[in-house]
N, C-alpha and C positions, 0 to 999 in steps of 0.2 A: 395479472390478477384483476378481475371482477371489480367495479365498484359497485355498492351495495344503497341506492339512497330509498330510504325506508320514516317515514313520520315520526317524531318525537317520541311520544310514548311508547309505540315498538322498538327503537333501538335501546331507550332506557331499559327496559323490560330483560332485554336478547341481550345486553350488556350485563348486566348486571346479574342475570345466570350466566356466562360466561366468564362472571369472577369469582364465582359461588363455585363451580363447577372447577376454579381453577387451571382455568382456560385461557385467563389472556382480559386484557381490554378489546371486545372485539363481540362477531356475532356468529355460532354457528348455524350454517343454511345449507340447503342442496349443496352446493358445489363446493360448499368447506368454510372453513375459519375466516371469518373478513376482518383483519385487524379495523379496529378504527380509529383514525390518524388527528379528525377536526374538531371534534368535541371532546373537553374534559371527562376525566371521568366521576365527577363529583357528586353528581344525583345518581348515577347508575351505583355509586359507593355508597350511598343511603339506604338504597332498596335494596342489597344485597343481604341482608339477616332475614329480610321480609319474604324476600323470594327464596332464601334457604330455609327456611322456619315450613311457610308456608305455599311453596311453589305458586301457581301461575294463578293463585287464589284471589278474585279481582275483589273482592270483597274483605280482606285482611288489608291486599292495597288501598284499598279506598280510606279504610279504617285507620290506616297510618296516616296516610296523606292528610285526612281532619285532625288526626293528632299533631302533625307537623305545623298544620296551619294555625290551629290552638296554641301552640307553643311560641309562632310568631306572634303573635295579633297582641 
């Protein structure tokens, strides 16, 4: 199997529709399902109503992320 190393905010993104989707903790890409093994899946389980709600909408995500950050501060 493939290793997949892909920057931060794309594997959160491709993780987290692929739990939406029901898929797995993982990413699907050309050549198929890449589970992925090294990163929790904690933030990619954050985004997942956001990207079910509102698919790849970077503008709902943004909108969350300042409500999250609101919610820390």
């Amino acid at each position: 199997m493939k290793s997949f190393n892909a920057h931060d905010p794309v594997m959160y993104l491709l993780t987290a529709q692929a739990l939406w989707r029901g898929e797995g903790y993982g990413m699907s890409l050309a050549e198929g399902f890449v589970p992925v093994k090294l990163q929790p899946p904690g933030f990619s389980a954050l985004l997942v109503p956001v990207v079910g709600l509102f698919g790849m909408n970077f503008f709902a995500l943004k909108l969350f992320m300042v409500g999250l950050a609101g919610l820390m501060a």
